[in-house]
C-alpha positions as CSV (number, residue, x, y, z in Angstrom):
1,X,-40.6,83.9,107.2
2,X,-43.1,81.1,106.2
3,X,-40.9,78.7,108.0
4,X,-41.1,80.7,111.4
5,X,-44.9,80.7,110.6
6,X,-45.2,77.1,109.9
7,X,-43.3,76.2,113.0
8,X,-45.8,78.2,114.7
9,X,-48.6,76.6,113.7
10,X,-47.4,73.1,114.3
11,X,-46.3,74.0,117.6
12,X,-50.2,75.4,118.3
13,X,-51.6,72.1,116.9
14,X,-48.9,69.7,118.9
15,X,-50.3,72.1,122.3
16,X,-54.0,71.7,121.1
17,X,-53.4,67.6,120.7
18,X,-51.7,67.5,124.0
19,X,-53.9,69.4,126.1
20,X,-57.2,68.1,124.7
21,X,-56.0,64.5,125.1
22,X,-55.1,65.5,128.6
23,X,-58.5,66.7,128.9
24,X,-60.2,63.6,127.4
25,X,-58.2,61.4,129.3
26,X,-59.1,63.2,132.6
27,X,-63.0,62.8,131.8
28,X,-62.3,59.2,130.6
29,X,-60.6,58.2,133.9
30,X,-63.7,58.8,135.9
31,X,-65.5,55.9,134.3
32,X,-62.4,53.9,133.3
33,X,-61.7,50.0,134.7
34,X,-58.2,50.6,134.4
35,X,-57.6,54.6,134.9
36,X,-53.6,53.5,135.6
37,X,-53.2,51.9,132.1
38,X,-54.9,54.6,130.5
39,X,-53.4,57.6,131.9
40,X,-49.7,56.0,131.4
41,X,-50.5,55.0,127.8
42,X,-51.9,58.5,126.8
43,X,-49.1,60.4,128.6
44,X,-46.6,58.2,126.4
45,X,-48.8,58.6,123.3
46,X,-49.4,62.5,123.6
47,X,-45.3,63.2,125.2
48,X,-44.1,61.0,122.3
49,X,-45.9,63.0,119.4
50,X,-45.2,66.2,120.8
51,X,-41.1,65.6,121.1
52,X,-41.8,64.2,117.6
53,X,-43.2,67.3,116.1
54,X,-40.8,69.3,118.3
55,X,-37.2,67.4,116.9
56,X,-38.9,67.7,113.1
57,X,-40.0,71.3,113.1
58,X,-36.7,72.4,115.1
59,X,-34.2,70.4,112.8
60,X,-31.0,72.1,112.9
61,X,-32.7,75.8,113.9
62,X,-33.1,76.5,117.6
63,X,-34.9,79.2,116.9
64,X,-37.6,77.5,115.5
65,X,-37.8,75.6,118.1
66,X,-38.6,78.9,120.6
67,X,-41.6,79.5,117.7
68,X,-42.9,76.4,118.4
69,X,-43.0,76.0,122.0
70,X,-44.7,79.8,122.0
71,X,-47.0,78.1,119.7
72,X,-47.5,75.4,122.2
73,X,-48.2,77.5,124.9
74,X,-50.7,79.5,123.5
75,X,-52.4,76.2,122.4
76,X,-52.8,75.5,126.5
77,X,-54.5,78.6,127.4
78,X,-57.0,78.7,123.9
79,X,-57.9,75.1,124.9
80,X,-58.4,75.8,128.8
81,X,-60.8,78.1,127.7
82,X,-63.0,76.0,125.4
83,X,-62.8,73.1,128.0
84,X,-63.8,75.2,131.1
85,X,-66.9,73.9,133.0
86,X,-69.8,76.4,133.1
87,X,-69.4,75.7,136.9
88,X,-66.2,76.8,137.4
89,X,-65.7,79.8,139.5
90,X,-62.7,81.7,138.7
91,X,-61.0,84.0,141.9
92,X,-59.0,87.1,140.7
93,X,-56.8,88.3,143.1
């Protein structure tokens, strides 16, 4: 059990790092003198941590690996929310 929960939580920390640096790297581009280098170098950077943390925390059990990327999924909707523009209209169909 603690070992489902810890693979849980990492996966929920890689999604958070991912998707903020995605965010951060989007806002940075705007003013950026080299938008190209710096959205290939963060995609490596924040790609390369995340298969990192996913081949350590699913080490010889799949299933922990499931836990993870659930983690990491949830981590992309938490941190849409906190970076949504006051502006933004959302449409519900």
């Amino acid at each position: 059990m603690p070992h489902i929960l810890l693979a849980f939580i990492t996966g929920a920390a890689l999604g958070a790092l991912f998707f903020f640096g995605l965010w951060v790297t989007v806002k940075n581009m705007i003013t950026s003198k080299m938008p190209a280098v710096l959205s290939t170098v963060s995609f490596f950077l924040r790609t390369g941590i995340t298969l990192l943390g996913f081949y350590y925390v699913s080490f010889k059990k799949p299933e922990l690996l499931i836990v993870c990327l659930i983690g990491f999924i949830l981590a992309r909707v938490v941190v849409k929310r906190f970076t949504r523009s006051k502006n933004t209209r959302t449409y519900e169909a």
